[in-house]
Every structure is written in C-alpha cells, then in structure tokens.
C-alpha positions as CSV (number, residue, x, y, z in Angstrom):
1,X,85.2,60.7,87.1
2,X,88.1,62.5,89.0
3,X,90.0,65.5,86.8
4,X,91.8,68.6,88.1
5,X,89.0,70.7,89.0
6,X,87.0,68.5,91.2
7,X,90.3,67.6,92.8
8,X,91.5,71.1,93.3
9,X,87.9,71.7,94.8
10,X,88.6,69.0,97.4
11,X,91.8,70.2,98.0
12,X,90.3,73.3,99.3
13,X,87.6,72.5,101.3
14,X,89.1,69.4,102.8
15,X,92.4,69.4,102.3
16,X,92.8,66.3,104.9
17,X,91.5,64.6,102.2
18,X,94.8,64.6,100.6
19,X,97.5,65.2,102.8
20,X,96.1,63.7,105.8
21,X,95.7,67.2,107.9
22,X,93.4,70.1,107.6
23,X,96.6,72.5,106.9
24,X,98.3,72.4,103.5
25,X,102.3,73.0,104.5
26,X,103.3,74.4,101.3
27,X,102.7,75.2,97.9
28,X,104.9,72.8,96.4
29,X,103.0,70.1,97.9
30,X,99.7,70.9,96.0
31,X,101.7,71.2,92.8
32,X,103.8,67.8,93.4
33,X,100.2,66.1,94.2
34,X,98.3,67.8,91.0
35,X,101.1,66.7,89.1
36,X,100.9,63.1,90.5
37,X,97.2,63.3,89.6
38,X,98.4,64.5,85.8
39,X,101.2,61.7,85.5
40,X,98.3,58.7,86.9
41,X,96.1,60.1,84.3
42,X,98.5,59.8,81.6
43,X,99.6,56.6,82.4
44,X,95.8,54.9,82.4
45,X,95.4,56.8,78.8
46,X,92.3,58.6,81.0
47,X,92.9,62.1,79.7
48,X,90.3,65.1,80.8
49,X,90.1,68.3,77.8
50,X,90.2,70.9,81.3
51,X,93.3,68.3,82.6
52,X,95.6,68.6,79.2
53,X,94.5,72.5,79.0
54,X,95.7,73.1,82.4
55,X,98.8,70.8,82.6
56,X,99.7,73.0,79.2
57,X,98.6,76.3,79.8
58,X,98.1,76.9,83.5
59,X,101.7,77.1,84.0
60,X,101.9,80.1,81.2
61,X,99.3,81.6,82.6
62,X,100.6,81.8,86.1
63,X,103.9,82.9,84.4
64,X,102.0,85.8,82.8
65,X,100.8,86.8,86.1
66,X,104.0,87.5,86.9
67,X,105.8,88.9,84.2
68,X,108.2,85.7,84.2
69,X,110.1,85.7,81.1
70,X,108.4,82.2,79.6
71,X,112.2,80.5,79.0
72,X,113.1,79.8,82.3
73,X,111.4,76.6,83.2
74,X,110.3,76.6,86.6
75,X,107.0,74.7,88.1
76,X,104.0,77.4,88.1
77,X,104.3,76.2,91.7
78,X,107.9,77.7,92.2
79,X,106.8,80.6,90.4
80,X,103.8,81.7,93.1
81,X,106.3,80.8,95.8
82,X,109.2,82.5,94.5
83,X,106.8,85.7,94.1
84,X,104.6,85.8,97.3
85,X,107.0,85.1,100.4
86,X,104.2,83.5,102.8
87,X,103.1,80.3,102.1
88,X,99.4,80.8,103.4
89,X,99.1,83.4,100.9
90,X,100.6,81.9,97.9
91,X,97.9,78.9,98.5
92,X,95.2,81.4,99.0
93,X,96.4,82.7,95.5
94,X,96.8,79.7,93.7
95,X,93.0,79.0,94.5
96,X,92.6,82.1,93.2
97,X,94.2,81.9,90.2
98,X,93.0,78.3,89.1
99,X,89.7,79.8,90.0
100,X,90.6,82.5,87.5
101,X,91.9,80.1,85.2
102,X,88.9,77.7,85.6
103,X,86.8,80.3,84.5
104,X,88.5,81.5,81.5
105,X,88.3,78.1,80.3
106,X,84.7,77.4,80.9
107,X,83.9,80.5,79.1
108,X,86.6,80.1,76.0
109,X,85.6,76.2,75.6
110,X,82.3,75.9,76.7
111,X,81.6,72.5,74.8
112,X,85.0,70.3,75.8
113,X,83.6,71.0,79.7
114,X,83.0,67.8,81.3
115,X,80.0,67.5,83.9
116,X,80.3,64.3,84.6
C-alpha cells in the first residue's frame, strides 16, 4: 500500500518516477503531486493515520518553522518557497523537514505506523 511516506521516499531517490525527469523543477510541483496523492486517497475512502496527520499538521509544522503567523492560508509549499529563494534548496529542505516531521511522528504515535 502507497501512503505519503513511501511516496515522498520515491520522490527523492527517483524522482523520474513521478515527473518523468531525474530533476524536480520546483517546489510547487511536489506539493501539487502530494496533494493529488491526498485528494485520490480521499476519494477511494483509502485513508493512511501518517497521510491524515500530515495533510493536517505538516502544513502547521512547516509554518512554525517559519514563524508564519498560522491565519494566512498559504500551501506549506508556498511557505518554503516564499522563505528560501532557490528552488534546489527549498527541495533539499522540504526533504528535510518531512524527514523531521516523519520522525516526530513515528516517535509520538508509534502504534498508528503502518509497515505494510
């Protein structure tokens, strides 16, 4: 079974996978893709615990990072690239901070993890 972590792990070892190159152009387009992924999972009533957490709170977490005042609704994508002006390194940091994110889950909610 397919949920946001194992697809975020493709994404960054093969990112051809997904958008048909081996160079991401942009930030946006992993966040419009994961949120794709979160909308087709929805819709087929095939919800992951680490998917909902993330599609919920990975977006305040990112805000945090920031200081972003948590009214103004932007995309945690639009948030990275609004606060890191290259676009290599706000991909390198979103891996880093969904790795980050990951592993603050896995160790806060240890029993909703799903190996499968």
């Amino acid at each position: 079974i397919m949920n946001i972590h194992k697809f975020v792990s493709i994404i960054k070892v093969r990112p051809g996978v997904c958008f048909g190159k081996n160079k991401i152009d942009s930030i946006s387009d992993i966040g419009f893709f994961i949120n794709g992924f979160l909308c087709a999972e929805t819709s087929f009533n095939q919800k992951d615990d680490f998917d909902m957490f993330f599609k919920n709170e990975f977006p305040k977490f990112v805000r945090k990072k920031f200081d972003v005042e948590p009214t103004e609704f932007e995309f945690w994508f639009e948030t990275i690239e609004k606060n890191v002006n290259d676009n290599d390194a706000a991909i390198e940091l979103f891996f880093k901070l969904f790795d980050d994110f990951y592993a603050s889950y896995t160790k806060n909610y240890p029993l909703l993890i799903n190996f499968d």
